[in-house]
N, C-alpha and C positions, 0 to 999 in steps of 0.2 A: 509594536508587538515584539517581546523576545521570545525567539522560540529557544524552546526548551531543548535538555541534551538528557537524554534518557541511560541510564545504566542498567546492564544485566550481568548475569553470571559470566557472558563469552561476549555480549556487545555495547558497541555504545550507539546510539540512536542519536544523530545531530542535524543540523540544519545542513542544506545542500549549497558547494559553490562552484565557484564556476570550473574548479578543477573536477569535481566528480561528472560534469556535461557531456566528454570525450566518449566516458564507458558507458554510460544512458545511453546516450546518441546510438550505439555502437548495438546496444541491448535492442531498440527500437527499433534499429534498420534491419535487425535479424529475423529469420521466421518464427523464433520463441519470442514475437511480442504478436504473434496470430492469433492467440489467447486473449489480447487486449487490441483488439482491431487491426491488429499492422500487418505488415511492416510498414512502420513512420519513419520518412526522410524527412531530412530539409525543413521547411517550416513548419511541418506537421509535429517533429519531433522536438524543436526550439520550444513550442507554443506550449507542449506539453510539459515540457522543464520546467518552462517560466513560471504557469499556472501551477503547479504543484506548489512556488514558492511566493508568489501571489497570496495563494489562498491565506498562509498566517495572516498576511493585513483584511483579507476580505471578512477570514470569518473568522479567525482567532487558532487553525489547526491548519496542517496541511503537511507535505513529505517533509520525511527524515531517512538522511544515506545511513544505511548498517556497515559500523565501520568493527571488524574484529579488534577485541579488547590487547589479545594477547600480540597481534600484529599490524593494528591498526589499518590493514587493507579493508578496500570498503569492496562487500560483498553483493550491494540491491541498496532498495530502499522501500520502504512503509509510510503510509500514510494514511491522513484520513481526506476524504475527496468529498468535494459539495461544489454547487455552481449548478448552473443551468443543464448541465449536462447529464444530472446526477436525479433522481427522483426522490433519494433521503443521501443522509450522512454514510460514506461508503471505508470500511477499513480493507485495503489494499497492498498488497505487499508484490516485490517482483527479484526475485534471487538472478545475479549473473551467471553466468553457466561456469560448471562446475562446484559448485555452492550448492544445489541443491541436496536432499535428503540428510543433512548435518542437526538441522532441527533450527537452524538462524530463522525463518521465516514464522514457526508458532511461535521463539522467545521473540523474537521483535511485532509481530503482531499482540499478543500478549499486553507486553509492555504498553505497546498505544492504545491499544484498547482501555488497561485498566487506567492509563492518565487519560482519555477521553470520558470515561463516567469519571472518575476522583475528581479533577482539576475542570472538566466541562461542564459537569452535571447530564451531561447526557443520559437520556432513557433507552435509548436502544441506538445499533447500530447494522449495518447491513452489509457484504460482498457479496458481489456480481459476477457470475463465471460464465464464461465460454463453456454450452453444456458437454465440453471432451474435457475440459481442465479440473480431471479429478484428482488428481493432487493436490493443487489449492483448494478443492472440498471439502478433501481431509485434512488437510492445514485447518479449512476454516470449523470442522467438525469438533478437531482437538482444542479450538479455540471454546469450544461451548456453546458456538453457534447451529442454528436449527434451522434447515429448510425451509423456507417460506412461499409455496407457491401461491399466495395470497398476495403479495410484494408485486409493486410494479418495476418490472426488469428498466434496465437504463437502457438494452439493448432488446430485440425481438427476440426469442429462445433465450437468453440469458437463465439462466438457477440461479435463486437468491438464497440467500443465508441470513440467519437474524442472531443478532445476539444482544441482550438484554441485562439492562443492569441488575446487581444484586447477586 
């Protein structure tokens, strides 16, 4: 599987290696990944690297580090999430601190999103919040995404978000 390298007006969207691990690792063991169950040490946070870059082979999608175009510092990273853990196809994004409010997280969400329906043909897509993480709601709102309390959450209290091709 080659993963793909996505371009935007301010990013570039690439496969993850082992140099971008250090500042993950680093994002996980903080209390801003309490939004995404953490804080993740140790092999909790390893596992979760790996399967991000797993998933291309599993299912053909899976993370990409947001690297700035004009300084190639990589900011987060985006992706789409499936596996066992997952109740549908999840588009996902997580900005490193300082980074947020810049608008990197709607164009790089954005971006995967429209190469998930163009290049996957996918019909619909879904994120999962921590019901405080209303900033990524409105991330995921500007994305065109719609509420969906009909959606089975990945997690218990989780808000889901739908976004649907077309």
């Amino acid at each position: 599987m080659t993963i793909p390298v996505l371009e935007t007006e301010r990013l570039v969207l690439r496969a993850p290696t082992m140099a971008d691990y250090p500042a993950y690792a680093a994002f996980m063991a903080s209390d801003r990944s309490r939004m995404m169950g953490g804080p993740h040490v140790g092999w909790a946070a390893w596992g979760m690297f790996a399967g991000d870059v797993a998933m291309w082979e599993l299912f053909g999608h899976g993370a990409l580090m947001i690297d700035l175009q004009a300084s190639g510092i990589c900011v987060g990273q985006v992706g789409i999430n499936h596996g066992p853990m997952f109740p549908e196809k999840e588009l996902g994004w997580m900005l490193y601190d300082g980074f947020e409010g810049q608008g990197y997280a709607t164009e790089a969400g954005g971006a995967l999103k429209h190469w998930a329906f163009e290049t996957l043909g996918l019909e619909t897509l879904v994120s999962y919040f921590h019901p405080e993480n209303h900033k990524s709601m409105a991330v995921s709102a500007r994305l065109g995404g719609v509420r969906d309390d009909n959606a089975v959450p990945q997690d218990e209290g989780d808000v889901v978000y739908r976004y649907t091709a077309g």
